[in-house]
PQR file with spaces between the fields and no chain letter, atoms N, CA, C, O and H, PARSE charges and radii, in Angstrom:
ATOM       1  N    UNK     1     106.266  -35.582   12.681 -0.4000 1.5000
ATOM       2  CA   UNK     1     107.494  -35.162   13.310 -0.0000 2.0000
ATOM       3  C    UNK     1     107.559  -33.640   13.376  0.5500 1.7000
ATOM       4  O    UNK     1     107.540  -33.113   14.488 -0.5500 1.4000
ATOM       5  N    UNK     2     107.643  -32.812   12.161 -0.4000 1.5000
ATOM       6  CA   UNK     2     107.210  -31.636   12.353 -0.0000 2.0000
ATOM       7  C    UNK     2     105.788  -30.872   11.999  0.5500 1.7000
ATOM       8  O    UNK     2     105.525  -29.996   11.175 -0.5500 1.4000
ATOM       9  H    UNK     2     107.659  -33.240   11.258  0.4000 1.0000
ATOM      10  N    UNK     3     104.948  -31.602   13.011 -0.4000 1.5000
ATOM      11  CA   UNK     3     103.353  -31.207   12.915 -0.0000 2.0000
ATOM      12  C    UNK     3     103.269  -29.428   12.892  0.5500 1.7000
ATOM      13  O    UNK     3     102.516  -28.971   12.032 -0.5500 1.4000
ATOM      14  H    UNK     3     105.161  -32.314   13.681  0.4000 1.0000
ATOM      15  N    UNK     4     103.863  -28.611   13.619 -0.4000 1.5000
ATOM      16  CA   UNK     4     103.822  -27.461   13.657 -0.0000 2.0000
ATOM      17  C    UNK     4     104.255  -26.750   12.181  0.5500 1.7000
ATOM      18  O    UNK     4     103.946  -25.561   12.111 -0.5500 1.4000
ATOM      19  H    UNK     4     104.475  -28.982   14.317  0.4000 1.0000
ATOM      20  N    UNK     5     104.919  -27.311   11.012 -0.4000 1.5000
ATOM      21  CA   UNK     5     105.675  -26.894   10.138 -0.0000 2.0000
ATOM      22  C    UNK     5     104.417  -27.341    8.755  0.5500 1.7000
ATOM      23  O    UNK     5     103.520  -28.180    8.668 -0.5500 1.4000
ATOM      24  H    UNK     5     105.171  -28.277   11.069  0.4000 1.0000
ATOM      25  N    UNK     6     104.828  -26.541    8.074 -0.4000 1.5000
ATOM      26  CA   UNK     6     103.544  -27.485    6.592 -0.0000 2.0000
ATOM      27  C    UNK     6     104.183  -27.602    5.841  0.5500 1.7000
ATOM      28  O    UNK     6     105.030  -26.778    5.495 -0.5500 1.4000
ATOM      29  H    UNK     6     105.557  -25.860    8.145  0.4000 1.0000
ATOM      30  N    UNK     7     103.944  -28.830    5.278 -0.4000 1.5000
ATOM      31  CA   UNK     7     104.162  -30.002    4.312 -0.0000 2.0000
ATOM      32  C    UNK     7     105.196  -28.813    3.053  0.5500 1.7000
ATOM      33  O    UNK     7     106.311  -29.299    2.861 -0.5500 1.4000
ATOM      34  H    UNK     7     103.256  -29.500    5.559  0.4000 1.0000
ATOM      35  N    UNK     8     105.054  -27.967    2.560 -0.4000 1.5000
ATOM      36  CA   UNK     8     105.339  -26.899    1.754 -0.0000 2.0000
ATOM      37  C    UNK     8     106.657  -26.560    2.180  0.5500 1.7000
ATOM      38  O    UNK     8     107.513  -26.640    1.299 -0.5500 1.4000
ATOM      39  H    UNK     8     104.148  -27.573    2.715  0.4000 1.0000
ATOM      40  N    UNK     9     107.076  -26.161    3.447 -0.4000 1.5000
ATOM      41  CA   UNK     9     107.893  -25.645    4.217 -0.0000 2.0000
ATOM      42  C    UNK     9     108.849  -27.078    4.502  0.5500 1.7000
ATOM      43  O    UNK     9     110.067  -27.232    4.411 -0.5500 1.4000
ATOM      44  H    UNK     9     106.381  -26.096    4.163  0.4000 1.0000
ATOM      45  N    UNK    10     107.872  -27.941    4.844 -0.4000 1.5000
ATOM      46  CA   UNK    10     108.896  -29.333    5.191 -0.0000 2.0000
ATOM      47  C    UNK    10     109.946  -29.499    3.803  0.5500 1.7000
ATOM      48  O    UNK    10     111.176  -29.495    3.764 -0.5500 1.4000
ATOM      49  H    UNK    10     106.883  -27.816    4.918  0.4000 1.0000
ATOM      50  N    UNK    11     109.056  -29.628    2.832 -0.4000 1.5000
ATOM      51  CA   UNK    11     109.732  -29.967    1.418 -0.0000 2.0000
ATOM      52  C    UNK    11     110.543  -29.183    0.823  0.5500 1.7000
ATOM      53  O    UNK    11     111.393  -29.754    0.140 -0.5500 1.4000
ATOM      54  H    UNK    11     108.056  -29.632    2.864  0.4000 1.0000
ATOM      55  N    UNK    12     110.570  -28.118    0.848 -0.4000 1.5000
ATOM      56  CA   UNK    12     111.353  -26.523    0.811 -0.0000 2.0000
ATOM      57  C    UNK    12     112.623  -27.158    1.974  0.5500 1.7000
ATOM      58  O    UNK    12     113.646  -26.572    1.621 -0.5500 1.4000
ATOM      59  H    UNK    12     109.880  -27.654    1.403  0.4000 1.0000
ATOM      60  N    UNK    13     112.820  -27.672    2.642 -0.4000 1.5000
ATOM      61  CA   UNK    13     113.765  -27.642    3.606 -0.0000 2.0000
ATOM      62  C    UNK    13     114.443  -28.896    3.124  0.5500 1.7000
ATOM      63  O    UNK    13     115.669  -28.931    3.026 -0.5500 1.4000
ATOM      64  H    UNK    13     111.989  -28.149    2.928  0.4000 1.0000
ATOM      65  N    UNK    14     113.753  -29.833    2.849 -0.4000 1.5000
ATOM      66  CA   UNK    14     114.514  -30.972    2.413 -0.0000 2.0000
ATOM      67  C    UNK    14     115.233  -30.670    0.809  0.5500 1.7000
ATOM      68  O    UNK    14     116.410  -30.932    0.563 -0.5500 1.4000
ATOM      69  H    UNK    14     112.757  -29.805    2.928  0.4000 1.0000
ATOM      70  N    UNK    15     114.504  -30.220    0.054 -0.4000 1.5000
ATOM      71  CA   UNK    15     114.760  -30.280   -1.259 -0.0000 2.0000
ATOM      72  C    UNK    15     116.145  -28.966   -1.357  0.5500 1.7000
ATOM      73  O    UNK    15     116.772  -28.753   -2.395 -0.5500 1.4000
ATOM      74  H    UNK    15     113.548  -30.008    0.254  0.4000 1.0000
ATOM      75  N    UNK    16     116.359  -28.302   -0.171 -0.4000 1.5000
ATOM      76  CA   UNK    16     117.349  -26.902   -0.256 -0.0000 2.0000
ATOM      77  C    UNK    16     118.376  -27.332    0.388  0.5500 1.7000
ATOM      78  O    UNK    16     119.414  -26.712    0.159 -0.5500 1.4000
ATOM      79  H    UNK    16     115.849  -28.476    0.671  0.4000 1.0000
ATOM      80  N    UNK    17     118.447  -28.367    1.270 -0.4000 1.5000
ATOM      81  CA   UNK    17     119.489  -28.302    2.320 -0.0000 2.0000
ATOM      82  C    UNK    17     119.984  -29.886    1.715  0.5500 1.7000
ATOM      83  O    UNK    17     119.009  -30.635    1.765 -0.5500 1.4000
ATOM      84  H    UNK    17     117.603  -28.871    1.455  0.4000 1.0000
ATOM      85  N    UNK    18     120.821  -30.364    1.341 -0.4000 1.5000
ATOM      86  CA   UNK    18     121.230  -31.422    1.451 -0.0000 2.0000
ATOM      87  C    UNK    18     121.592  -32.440    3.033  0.5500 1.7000
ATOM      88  O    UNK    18     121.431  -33.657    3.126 -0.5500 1.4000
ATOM      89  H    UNK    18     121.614  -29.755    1.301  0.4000 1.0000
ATOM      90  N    UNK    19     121.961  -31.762    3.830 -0.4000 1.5000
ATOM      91  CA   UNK    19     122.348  -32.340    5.256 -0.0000 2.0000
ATOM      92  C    UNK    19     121.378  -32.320    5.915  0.5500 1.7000
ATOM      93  O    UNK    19     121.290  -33.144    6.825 -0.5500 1.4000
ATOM      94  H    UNK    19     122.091  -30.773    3.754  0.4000 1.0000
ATOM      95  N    UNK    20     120.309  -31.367    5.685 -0.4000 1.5000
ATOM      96  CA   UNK    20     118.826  -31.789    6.117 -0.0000 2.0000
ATOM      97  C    UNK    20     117.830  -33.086    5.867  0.5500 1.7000
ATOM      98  O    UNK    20     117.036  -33.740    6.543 -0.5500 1.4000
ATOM      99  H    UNK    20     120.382  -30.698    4.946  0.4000 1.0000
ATOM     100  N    UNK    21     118.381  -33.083    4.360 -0.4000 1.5000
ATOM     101  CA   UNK    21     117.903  -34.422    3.322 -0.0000 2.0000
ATOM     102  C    UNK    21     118.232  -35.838    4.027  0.5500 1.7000
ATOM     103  O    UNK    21     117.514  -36.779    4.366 -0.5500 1.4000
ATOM     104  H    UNK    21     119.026  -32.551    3.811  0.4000 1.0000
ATOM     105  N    UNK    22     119.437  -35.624    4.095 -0.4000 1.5000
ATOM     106  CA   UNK    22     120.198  -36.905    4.655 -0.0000 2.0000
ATOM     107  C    UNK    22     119.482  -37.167    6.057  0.5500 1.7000
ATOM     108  O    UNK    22     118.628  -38.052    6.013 -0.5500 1.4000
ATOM     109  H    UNK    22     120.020  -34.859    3.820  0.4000 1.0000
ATOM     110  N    UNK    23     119.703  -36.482    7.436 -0.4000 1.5000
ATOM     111  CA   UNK    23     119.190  -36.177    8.278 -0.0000 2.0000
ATOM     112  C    UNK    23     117.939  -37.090    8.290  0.5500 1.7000
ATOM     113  O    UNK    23     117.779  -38.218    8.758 -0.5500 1.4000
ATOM     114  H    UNK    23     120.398  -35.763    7.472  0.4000 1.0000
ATOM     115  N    UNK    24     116.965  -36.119    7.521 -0.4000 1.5000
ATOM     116  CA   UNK    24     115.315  -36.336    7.401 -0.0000 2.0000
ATOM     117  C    UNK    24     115.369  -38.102    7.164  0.5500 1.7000
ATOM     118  O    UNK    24     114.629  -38.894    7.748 -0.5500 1.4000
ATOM     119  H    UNK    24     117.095  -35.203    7.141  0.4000 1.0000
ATOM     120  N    UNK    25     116.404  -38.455    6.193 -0.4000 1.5000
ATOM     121  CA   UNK    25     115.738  -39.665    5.742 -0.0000 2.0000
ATOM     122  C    UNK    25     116.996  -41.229    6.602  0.5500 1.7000
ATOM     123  O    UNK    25     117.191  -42.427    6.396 -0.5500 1.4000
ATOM     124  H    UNK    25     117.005  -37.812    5.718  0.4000 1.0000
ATOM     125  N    UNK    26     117.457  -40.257    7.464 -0.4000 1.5000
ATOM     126  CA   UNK    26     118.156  -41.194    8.644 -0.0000 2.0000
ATOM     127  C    UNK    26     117.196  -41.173    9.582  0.5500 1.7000
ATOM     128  O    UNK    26     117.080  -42.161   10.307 -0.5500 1.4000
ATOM     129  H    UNK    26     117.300  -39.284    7.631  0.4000 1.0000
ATOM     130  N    UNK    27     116.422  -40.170    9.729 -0.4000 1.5000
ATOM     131  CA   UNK    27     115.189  -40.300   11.016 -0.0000 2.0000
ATOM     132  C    UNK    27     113.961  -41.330   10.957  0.5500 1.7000
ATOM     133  O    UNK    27     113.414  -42.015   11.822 -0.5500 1.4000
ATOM     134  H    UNK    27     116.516  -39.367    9.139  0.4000 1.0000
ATOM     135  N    UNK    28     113.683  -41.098    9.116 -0.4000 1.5000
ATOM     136  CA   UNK    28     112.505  -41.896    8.903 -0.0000 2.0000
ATOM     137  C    UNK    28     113.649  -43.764    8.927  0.5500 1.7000
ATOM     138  O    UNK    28     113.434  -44.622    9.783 -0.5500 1.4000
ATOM     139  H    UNK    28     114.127  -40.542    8.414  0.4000 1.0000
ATOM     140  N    UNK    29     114.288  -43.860    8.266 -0.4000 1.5000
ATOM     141  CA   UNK    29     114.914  -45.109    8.781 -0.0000 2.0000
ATOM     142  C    UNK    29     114.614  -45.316   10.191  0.5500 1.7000
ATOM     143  O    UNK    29     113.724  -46.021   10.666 -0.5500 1.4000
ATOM     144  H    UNK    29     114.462  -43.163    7.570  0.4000 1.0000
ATOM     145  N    UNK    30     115.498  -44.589   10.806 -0.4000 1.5000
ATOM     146  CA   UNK    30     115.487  -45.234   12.581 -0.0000 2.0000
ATOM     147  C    UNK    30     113.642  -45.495   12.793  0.5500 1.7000
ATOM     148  O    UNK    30     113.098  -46.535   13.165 -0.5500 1.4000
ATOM     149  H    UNK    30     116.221  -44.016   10.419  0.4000 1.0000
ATOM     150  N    UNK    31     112.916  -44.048   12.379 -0.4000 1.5000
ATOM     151  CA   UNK    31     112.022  -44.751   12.855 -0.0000 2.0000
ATOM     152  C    UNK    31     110.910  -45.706   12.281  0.5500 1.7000
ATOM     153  O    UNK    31     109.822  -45.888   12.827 -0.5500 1.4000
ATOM     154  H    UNK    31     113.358  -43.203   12.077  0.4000 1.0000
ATOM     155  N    UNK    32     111.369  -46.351   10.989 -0.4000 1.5000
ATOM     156  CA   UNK    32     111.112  -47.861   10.460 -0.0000 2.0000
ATOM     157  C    UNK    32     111.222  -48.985   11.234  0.5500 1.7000
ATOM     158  O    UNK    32     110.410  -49.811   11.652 -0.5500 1.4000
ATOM     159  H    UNK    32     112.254  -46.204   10.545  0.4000 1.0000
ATOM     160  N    UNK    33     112.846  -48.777   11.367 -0.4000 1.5000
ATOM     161  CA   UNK    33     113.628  -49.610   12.046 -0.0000 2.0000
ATOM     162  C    UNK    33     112.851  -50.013   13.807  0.5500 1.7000
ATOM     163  O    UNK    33     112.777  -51.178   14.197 -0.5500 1.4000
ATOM     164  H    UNK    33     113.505  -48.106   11.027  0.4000 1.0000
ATOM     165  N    UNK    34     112.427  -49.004   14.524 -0.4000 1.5000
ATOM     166  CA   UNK    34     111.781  -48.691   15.517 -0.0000 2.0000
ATOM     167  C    UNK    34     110.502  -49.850   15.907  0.5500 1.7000
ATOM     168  O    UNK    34     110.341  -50.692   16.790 -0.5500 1.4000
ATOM     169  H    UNK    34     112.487  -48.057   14.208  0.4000 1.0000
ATOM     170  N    UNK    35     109.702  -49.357   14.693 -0.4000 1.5000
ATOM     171  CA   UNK    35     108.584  -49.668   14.614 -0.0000 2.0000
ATOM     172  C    UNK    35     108.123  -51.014   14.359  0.5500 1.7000
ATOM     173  O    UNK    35     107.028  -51.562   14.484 -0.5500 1.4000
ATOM     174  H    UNK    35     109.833  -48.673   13.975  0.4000 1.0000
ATOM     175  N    UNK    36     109.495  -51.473   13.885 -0.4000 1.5000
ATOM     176  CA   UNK    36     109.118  -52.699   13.196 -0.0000 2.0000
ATOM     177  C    UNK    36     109.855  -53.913   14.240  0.5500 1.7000
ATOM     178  O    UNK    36     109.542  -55.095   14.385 -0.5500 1.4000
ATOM     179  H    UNK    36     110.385  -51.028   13.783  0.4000 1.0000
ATOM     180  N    UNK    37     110.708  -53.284   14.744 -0.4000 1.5000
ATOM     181  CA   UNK    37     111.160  -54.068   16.366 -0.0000 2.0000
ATOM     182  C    UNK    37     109.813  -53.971   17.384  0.5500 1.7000
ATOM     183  O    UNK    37     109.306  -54.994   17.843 -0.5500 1.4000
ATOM     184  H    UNK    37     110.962  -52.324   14.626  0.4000 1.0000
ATOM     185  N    UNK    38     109.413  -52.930   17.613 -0.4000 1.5000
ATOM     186  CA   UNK    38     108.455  -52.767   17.930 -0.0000 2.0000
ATOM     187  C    UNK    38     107.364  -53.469   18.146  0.5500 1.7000
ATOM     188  O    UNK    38     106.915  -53.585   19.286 -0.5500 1.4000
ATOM     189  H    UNK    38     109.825  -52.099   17.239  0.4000 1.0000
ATOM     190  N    UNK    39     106.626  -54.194   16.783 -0.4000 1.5000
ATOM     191  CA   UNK    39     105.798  -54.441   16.350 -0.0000 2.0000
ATOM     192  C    UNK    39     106.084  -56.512   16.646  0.5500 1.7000
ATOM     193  O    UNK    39     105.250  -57.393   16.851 -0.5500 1.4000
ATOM     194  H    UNK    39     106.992  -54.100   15.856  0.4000 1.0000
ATOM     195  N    UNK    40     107.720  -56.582   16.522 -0.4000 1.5000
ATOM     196  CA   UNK    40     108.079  -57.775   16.155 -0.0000 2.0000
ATOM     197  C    UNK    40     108.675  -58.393   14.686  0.5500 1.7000
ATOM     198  O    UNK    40     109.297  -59.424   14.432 -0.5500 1.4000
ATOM     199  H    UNK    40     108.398  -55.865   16.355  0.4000 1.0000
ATOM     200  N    UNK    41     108.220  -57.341   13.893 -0.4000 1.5000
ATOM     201  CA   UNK    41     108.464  -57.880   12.455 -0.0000 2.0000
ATOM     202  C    UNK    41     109.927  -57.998   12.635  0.5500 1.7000
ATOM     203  O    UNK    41     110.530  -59.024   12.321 -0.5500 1.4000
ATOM     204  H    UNK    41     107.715  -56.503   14.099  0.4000 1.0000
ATOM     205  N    UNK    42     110.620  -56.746   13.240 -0.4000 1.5000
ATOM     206  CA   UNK    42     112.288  -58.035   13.027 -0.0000 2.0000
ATOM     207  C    UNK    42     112.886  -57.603   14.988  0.5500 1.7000
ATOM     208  O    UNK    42     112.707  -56.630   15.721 -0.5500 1.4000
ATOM     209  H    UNK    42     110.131  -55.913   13.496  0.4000 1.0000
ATOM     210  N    UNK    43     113.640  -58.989   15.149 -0.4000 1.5000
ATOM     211  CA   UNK    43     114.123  -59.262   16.355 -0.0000 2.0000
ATOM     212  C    UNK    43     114.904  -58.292   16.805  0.5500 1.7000
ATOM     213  O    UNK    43     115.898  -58.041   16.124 -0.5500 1.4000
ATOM     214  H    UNK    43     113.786  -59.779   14.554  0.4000 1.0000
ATOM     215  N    UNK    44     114.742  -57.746   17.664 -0.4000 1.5000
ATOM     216  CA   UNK    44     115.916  -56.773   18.201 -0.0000 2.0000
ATOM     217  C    UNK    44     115.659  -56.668   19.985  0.5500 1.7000
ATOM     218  O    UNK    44     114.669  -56.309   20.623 -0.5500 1.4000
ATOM     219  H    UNK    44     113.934  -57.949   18.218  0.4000 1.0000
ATOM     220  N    UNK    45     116.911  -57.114   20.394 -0.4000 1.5000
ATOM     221  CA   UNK    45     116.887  -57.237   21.773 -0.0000 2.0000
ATOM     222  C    UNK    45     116.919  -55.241   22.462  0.5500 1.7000
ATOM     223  O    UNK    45     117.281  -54.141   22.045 -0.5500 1.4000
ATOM     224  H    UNK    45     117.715  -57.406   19.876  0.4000 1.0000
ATOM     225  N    UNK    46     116.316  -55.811   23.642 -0.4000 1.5000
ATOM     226  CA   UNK    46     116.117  -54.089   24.574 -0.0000 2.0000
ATOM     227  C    UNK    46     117.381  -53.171   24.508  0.5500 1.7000
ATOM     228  O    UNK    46     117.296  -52.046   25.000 -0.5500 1.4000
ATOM     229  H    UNK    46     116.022  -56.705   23.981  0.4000 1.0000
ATOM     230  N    UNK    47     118.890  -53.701   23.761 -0.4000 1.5000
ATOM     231  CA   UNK    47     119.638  -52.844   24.348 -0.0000 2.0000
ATOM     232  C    UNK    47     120.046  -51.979   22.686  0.5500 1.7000
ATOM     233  O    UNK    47     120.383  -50.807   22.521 -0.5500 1.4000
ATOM     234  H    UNK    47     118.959  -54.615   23.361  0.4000 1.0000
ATOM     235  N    UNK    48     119.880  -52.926   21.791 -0.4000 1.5000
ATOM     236  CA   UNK    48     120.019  -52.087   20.498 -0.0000 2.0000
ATOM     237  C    UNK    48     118.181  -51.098   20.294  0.5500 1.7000
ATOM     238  O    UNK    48     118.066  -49.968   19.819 -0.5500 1.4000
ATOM     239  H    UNK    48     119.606  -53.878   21.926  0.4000 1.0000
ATOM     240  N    UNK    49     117.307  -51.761   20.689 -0.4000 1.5000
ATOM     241  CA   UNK    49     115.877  -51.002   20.629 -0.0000 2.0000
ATOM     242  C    UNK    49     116.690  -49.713   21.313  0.5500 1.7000
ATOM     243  O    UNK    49     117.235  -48.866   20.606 -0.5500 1.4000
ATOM     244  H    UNK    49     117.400  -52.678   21.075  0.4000 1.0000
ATOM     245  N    UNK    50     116.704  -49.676   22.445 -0.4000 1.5000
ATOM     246  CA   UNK    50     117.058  -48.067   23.223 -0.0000 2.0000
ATOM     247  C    UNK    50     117.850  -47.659   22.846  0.5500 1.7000
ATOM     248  O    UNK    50     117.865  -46.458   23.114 -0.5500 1.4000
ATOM     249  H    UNK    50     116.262  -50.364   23.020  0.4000 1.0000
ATOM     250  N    UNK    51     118.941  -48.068   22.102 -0.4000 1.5000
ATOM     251  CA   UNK    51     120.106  -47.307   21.192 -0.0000 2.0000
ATOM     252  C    UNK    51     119.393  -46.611   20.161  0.5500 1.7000
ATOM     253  O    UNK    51     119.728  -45.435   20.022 -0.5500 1.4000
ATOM     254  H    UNK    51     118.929  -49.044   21.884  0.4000 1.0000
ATOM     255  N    UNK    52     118.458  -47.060   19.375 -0.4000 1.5000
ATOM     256  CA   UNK    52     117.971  -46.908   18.204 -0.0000 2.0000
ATOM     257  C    UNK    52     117.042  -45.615   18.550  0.5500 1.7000
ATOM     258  O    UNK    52     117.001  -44.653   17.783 -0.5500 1.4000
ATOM     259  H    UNK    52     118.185  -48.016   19.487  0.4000 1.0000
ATOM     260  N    UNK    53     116.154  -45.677   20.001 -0.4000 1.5000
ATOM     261  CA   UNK    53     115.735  -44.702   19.977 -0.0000 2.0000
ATOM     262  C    UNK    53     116.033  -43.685   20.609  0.5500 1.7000
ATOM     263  O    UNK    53     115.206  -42.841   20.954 -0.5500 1.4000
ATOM     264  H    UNK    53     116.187  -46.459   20.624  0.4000 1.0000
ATOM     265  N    UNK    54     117.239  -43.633   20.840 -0.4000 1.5000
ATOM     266  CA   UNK    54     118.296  -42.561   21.417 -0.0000 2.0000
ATOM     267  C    UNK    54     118.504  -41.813   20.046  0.5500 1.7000
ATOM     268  O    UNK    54     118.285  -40.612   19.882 -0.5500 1.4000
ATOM     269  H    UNK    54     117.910  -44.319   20.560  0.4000 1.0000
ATOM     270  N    UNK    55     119.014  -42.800   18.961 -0.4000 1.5000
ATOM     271  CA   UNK    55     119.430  -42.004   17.835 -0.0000 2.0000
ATOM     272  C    UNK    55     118.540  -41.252   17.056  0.5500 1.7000
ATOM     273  O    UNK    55     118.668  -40.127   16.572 -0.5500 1.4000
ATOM     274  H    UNK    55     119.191  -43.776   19.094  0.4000 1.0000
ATOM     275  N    UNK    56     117.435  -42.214   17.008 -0.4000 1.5000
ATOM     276  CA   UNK    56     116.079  -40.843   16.533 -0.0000 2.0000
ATOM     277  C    UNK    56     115.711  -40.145   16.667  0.5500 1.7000
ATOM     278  O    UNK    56     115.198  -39.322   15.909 -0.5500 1.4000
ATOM     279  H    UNK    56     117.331  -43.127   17.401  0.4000 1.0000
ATOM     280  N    UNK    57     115.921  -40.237   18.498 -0.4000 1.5000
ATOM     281  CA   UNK    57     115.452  -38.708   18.750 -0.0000 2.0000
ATOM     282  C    UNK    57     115.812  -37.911   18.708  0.5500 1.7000
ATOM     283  O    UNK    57     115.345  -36.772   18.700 -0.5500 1.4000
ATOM     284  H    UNK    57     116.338  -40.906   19.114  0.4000 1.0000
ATOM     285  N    UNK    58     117.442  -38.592   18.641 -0.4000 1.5000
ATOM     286  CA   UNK    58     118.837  -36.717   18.966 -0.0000 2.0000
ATOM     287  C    UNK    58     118.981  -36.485   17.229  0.5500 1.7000
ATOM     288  O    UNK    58     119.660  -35.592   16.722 -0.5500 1.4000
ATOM     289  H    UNK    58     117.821  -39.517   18.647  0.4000 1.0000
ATOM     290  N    UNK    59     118.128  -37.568   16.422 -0.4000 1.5000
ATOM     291  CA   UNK    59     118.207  -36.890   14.723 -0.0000 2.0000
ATOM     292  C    UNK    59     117.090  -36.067   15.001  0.5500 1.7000
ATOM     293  O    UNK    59     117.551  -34.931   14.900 -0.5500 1.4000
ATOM     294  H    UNK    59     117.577  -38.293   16.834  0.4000 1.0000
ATOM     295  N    UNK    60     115.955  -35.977   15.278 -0.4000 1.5000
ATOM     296  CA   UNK    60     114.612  -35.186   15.274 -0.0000 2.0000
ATOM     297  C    UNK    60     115.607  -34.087   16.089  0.5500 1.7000
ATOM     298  O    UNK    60     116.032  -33.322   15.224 -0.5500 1.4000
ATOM     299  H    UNK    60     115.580  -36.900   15.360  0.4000 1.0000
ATOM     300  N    UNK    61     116.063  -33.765   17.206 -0.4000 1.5000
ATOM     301  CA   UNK    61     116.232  -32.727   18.025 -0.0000 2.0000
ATOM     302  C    UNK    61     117.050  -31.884   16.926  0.5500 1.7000
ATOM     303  O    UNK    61     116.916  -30.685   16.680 -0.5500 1.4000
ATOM     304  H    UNK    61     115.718  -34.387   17.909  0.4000 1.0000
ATOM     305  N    UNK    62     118.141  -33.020   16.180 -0.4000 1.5000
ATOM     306  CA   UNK    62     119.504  -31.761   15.179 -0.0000 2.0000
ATOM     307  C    UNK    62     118.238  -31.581   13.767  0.5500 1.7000
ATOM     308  O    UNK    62     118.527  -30.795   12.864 -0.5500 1.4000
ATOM     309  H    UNK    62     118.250  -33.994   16.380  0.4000 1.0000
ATOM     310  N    UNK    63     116.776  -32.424   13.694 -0.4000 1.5000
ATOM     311  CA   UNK    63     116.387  -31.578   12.884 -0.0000 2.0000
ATOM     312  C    UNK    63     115.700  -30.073   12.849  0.5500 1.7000
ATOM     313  O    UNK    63     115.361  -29.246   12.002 -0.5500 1.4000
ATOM     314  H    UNK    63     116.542  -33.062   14.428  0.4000 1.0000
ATOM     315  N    UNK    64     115.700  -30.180   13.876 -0.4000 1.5000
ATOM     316  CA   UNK    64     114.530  -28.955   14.859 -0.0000 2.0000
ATOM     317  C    UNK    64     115.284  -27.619   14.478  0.5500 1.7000
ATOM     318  O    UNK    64     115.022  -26.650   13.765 -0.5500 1.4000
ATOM     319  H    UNK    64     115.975  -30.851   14.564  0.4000 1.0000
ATOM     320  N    UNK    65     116.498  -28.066   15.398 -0.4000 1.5000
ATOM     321  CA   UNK    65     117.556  -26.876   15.388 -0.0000 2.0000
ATOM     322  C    UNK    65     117.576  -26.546   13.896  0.5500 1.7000
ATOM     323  O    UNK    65     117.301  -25.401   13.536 -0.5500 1.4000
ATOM     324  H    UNK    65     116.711  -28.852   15.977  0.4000 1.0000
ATOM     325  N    UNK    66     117.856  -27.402   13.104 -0.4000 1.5000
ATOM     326  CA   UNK    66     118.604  -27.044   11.722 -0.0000 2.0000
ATOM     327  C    UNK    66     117.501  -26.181   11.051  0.5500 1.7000
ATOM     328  O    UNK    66     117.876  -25.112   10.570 -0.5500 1.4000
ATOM     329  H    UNK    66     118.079  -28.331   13.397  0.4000 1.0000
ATOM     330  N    UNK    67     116.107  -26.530   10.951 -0.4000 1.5000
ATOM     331  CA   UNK    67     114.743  -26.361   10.267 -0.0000 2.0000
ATOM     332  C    UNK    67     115.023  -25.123   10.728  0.5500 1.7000
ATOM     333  O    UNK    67     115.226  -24.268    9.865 -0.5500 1.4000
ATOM     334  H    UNK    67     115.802  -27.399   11.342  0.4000 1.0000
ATOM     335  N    UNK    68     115.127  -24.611   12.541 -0.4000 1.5000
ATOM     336  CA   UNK    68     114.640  -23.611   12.935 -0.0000 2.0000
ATOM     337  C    UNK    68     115.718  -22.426   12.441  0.5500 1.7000
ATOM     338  O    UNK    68     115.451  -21.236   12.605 -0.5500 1.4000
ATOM     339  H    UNK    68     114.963  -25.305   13.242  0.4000 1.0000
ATOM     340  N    UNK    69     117.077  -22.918   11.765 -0.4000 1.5000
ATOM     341  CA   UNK    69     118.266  -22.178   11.788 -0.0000 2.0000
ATOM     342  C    UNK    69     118.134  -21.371   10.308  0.5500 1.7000
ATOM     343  O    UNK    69     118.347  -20.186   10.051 -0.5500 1.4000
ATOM     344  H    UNK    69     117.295  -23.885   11.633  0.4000 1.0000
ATOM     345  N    UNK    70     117.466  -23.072    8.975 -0.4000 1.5000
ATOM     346  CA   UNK    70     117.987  -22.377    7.557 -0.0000 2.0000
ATOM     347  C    UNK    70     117.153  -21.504    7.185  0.5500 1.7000
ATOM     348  O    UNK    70     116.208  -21.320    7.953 -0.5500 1.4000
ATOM     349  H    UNK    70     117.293  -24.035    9.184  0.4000 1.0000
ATOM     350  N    UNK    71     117.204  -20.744    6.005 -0.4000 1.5000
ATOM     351  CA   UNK    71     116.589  -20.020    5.434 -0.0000 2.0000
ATOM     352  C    UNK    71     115.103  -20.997    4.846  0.5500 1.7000
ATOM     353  O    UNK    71     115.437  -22.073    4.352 -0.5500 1.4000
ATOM     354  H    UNK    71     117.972  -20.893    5.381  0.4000 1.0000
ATOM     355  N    UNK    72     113.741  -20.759    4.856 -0.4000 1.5000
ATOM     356  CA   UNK    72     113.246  -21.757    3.530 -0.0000 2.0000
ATOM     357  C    UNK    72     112.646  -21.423    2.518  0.5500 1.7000
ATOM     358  O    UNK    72     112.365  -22.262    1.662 -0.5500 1.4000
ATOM     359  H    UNK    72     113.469  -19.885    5.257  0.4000 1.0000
């Protein structure tokens, strides 16, 4: 998700920011959740799938901003 950023810097951001924390680990949900509709492991019809990945992405976009905003 943030390939451009290192692992050091990722963790520095999670471990400093609490609303980043939260954030980070609402993104990796959705994209569990994603993957696993995805895949089939659990049922989810086309209109909650595209909800789901509406919400992941606009969490990745408010993480971008936020990463690019705090101090780390």
């Amino acid at each position: 998700m943030f390939e451009e950023r290192s692992t050091n810097e990722l963790e520095s951001l999670i471990k400093g920011h609490p609303e980043f924390k939260q954030l980070y680990q609402q993104h990796k949900d959705l994209d569990r959740r994603v993957m696993n509709a995805e895949l089939g492991v659990t049922p989810v019809d086309d209109l909650t799938l595209s909800r789901m990945k509406r919400e992941k992405l606009a969490a990745k976009d408010r993480l971008v901003r936020m990463a690019d905003s705090l101090p780390h």
